[in-house]
C-alpha positions as CSV (number, residue, x, y, z in Angstrom):
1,X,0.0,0.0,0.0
2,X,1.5,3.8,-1.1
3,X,1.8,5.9,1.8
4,X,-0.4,9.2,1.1
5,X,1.1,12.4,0.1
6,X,0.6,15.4,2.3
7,X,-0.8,18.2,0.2
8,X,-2.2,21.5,0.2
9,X,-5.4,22.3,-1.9
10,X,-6.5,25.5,-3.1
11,X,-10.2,26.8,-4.2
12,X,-11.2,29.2,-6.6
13,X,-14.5,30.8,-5.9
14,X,-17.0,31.4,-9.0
15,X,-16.0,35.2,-8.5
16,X,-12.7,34.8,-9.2
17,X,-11.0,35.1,-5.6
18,X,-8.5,32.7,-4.4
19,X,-9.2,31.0,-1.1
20,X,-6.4,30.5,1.4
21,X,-4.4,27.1,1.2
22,X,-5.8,24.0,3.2
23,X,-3.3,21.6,4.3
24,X,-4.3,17.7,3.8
25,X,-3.0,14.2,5.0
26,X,-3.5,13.0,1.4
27,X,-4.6,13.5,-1.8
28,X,-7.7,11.7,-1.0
29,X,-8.8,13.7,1.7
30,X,-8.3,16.5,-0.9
31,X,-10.3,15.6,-3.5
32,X,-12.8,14.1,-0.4
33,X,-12.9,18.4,0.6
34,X,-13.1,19.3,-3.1
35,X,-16.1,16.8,-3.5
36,X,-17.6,19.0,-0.1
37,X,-16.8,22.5,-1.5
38,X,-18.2,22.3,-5.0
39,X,-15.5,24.7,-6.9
40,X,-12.7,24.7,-8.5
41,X,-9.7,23.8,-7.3
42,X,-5.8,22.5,-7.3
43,X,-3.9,20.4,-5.6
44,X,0.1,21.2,-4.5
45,X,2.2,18.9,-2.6
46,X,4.6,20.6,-0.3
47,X,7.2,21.3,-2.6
48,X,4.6,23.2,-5.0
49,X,4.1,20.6,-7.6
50,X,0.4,20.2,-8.9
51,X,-1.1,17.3,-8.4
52,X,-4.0,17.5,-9.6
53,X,-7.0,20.3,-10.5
54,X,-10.5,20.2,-11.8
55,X,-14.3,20.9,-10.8
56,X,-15.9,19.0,-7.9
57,X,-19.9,19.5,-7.8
């Protein structure tokens, strides 16, 4: 089993503003609080690689 990737993920609100980072145990969890928010978003790791982005609704 892969041990999960800490993270940070950041939204983008339909108005255009950029939310403040959220820090994450995993890329799951992530794309669990992406599933929640319903906007856009992108995921970093801690070295500021993306991970992943897309639209969760």
């Amino acid at each position: 089993m892969a041990r999960p990737i800490p993270c940070s993920i950041i939204f983008n609100t339909k108005w255009g503003y950029i939310m403040t980072p959220i820090d994450c145990e995993s890329i799951r969890k992530a794309e669990k609080l992406a599933e929640d928010f319903g906007m856009a978003y992108r995921i970093f790791d801690h070295s500021g690689k993306l991970l992943r982005r897309g639209w969760k609704s």
